[in-house]
Structure formats: structure tokens, C-alpha cells
N, C-alpha and C positions, 0 to 999 in steps of 0.2 A: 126430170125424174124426181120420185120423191126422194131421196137418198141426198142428192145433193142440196134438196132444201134441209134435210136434216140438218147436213154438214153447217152448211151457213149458221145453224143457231146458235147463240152463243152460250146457252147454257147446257149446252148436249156433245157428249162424245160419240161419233161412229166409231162401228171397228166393222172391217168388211173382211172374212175368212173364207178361204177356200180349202175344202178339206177334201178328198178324194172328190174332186166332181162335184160337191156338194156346194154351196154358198150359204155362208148363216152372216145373216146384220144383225150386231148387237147394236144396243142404244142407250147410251147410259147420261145417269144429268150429272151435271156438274156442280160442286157447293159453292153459292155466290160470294161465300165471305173471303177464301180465297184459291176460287176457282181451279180448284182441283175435281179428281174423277172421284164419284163415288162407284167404287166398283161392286159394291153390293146388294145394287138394286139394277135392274138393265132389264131393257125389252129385247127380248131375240126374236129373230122372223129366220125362216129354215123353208128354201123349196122344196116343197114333193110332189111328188107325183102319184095320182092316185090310180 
């Protein structure tokens, strides 16, 4: 699945949330200098249903 190649990368944080039923993937990069989270940039991915 793709999520756990996420995970493996080593310049990327997952975060997997379950909120009422709902599941949001955030995806954030990490700074190489010294490999902390940037939390202020992030991809989120949110299922719907249309």
C-alpha cells in the first residue's frame, strides 16, 4: 500500500487520524539538517464519498 511506502521514506512524516469514521493522512517532510518535522507545510489526503 502506498502509505507504508510513505512511511519508509526517510524524509517524510506520516500521521494517520481517525476522526469520527473519517480517516485524514497527513504527509509532512522532514528538515535534512537536523531531521525534525516541518509542520507547516503537509499534504493531507481525507476519504469521501460522493
Amino acid at each position: 500500500m502506498i502509505i507504508e511506502k510513505l512511511k519508509e521514506g526517510a524524509n517524510l512524516s506520516v500521521e494517520i487520524i481517525n476522526t469520527q469514521g473519517t480517516e485524514t493522512i497527513s504527509v509532512y517532510g522532514k528538515n535534512s539538517d537536523n531531521n525534525s518535522v516541518d509542520l507547516d507545510i503537509a499534504i493531507r489526503l481525507k476519504a469521501t464519498e460522493s
